[in-house]
ZADO-1210 file (C-alpha; in nm, 4 decimals, padded with zeros to 6 digits):
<atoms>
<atom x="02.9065" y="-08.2206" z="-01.1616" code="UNK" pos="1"/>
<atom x="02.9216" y="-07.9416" z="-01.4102" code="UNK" pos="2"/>
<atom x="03.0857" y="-07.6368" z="-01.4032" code="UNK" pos="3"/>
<atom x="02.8842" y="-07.4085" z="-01.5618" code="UNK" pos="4"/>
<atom x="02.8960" y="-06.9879" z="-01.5835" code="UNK" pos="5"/>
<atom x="02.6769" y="-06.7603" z="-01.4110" code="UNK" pos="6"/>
<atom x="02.5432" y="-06.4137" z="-01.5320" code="UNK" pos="7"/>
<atom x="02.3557" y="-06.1670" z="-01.3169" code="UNK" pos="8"/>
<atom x="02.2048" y="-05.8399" z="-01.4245" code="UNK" pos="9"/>
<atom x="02.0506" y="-05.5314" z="-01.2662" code="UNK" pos="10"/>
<atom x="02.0120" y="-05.5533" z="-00.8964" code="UNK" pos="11"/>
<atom x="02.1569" y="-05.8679" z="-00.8591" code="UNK" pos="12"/>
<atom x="02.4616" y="-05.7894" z="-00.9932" code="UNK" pos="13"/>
<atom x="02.4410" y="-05.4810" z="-00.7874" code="UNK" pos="14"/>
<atom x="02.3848" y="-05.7356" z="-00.4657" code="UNK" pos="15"/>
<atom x="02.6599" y="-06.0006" z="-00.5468" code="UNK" pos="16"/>
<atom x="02.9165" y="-05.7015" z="-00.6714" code="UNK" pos="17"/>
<atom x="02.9779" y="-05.8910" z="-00.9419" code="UNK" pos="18"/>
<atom x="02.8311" y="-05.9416" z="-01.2890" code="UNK" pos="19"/>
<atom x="02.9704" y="-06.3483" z="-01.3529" code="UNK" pos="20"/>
<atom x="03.1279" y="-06.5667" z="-01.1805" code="UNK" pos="21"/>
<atom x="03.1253" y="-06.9713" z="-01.2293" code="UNK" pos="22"/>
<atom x="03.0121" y="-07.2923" z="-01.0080" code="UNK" pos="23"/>
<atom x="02.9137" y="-07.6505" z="-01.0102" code="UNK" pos="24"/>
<atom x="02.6034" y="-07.8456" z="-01.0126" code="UNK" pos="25"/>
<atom x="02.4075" y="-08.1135" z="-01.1421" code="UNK" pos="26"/>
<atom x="02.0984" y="-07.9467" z="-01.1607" code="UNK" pos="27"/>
<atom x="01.9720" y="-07.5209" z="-01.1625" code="UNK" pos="28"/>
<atom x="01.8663" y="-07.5081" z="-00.8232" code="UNK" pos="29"/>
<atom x="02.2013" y="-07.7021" z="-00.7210" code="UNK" pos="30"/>
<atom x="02.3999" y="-07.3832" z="-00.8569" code="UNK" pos="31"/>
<atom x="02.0785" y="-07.0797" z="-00.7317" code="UNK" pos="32"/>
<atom x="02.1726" y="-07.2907" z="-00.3857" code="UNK" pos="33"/>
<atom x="02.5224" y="-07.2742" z="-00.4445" code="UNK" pos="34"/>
<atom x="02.4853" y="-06.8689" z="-00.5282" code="UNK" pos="35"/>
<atom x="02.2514" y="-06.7675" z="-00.2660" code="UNK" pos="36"/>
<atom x="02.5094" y="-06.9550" z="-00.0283" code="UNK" pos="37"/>
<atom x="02.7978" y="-06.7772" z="-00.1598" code="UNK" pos="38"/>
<atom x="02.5728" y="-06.4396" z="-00.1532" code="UNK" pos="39"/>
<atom x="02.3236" y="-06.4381" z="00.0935" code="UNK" pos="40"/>
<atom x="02.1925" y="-06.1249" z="-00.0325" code="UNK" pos="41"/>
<atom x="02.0556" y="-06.2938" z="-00.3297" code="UNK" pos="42"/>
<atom x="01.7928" y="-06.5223" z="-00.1421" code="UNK" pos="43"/>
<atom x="01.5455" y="-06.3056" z="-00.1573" code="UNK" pos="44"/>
<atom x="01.5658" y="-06.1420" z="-00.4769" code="UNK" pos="45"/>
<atom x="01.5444" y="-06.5201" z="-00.6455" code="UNK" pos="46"/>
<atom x="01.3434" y="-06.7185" z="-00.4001" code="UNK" pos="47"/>
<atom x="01.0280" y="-06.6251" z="-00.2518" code="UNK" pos="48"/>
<atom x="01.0138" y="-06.6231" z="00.1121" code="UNK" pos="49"/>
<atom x="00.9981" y="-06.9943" z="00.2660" code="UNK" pos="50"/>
<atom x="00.9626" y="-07.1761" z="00.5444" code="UNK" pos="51"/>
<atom x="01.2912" y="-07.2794" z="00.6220" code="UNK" pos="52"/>
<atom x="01.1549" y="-07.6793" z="00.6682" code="UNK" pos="53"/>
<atom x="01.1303" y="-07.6778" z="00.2714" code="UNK" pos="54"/>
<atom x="01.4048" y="-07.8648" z="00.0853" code="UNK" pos="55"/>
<atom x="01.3803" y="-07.7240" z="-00.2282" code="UNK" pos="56"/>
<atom x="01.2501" y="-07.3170" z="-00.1889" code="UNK" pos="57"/>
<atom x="01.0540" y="-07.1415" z="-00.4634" code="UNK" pos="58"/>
<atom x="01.1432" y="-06.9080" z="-00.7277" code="UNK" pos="59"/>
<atom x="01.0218" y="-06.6083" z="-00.7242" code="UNK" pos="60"/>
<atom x="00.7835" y="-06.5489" z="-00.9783" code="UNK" pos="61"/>
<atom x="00.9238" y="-06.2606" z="-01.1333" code="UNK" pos="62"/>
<atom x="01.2272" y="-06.3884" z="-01.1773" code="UNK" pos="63"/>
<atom x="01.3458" y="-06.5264" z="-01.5249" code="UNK" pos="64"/>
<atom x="01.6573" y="-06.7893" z="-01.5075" code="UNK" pos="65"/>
<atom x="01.7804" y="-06.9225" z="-01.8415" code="UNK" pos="66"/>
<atom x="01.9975" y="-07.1928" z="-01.9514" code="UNK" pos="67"/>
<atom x="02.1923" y="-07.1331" z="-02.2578" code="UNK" pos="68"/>
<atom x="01.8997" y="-06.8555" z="-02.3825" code="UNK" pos="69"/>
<atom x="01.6484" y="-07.1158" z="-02.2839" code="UNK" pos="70"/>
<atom x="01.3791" y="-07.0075" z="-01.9935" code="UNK" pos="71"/>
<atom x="01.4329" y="-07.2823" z="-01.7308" code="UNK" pos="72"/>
<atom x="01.0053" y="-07.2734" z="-01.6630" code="UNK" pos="73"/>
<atom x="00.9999" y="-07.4312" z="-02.0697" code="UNK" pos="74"/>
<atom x="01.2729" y="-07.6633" z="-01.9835" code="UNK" pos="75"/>
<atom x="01.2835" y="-07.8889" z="-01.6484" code="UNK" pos="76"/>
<atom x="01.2276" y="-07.6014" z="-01.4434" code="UNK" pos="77"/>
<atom x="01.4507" y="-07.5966" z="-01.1552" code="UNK" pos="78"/>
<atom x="01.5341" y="-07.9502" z="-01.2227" code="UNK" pos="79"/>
<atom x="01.7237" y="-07.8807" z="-01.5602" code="UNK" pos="80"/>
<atom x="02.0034" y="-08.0970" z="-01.5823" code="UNK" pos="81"/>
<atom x="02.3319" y="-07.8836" z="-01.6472" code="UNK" pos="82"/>
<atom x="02.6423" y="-07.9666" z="-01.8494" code="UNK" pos="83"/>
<atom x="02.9994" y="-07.8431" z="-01.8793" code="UNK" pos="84"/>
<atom x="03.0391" y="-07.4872" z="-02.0396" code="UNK" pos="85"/>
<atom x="02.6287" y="-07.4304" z="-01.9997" code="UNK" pos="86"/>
<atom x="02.5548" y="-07.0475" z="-01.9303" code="UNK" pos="87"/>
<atom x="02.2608" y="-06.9696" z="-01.6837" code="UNK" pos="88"/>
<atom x="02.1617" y="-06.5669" z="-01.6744" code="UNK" pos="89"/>
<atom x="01.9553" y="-06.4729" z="-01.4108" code="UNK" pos="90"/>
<atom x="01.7256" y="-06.1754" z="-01.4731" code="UNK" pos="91"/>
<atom x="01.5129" y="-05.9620" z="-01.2206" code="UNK" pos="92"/>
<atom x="01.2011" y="-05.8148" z="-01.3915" code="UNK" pos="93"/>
<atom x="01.2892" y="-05.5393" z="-01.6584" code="UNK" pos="94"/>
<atom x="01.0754" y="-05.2463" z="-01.7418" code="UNK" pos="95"/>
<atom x="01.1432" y="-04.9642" z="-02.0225" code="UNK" pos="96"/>
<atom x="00.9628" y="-04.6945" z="-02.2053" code="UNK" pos="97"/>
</atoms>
C-alpha cells in the first residue's frame, strides 16, 4: 500500500480544517474513501450523491483530482495505481476575473 500526500484547496480545505495531510492506498479512490472517512464533510463536495448499494461512488463532475500534476480522468481514472511519495491535489471548481 502506498503512502502517498494529500492536498486540498478552497472549500475543502475549509471542510477538512486542514490544507494536507497523508494516507495509504493502492488505488485514488482507496485514499478519496480513506478521506471522506476520515472527513465526512468531504463526501459530498467530491462524490456525487449515491445510492448507498454502490461500491465504488462517483466523482463529482466538477471536481478535478490529480496525481503528481496529472488529471486522474487522462490517467486510470479513479483506478490510478498509486506509489510511495505520489502527491494527489484535489481541486473544487475555480473561477476568476
Amino acid at each position: 500500500m502506498a503512502e502517498v500526500r494529500i492536498k486540498l484547496f478552497a472549500n475543502l480545505r475549509e471542510a477538512a480544517g486542514t490544507s494536507e495531510l497523508s494516507l495509504s492506498g493502492e488505488k485514488v479512490i482507496d485514499v478519496l474513501l480513506s478521506l471522506t472517512e476520515k472527513y465526512p464533510e468531504l463526501k459530498n463536495l467530491i462524490f456525487e450523491e449515491s445510492d448507498e448499494s454502490e461500491e465504488i461512488p462517483a466523482l463529482c463532475g466538477s471536481i478535478n483530482i490529480l496525481v503528481n500534476g496529472n488529471n486522474v480522468r487522462h490517467l486510470e481514472g479513479l483506478d490510478t495505481d498509486l506509489n510511495d511519495s505520489d502527491e494527489i491535489g484535489i481541486l473544487p471548481p475555480v473561477s476568476g476575473g
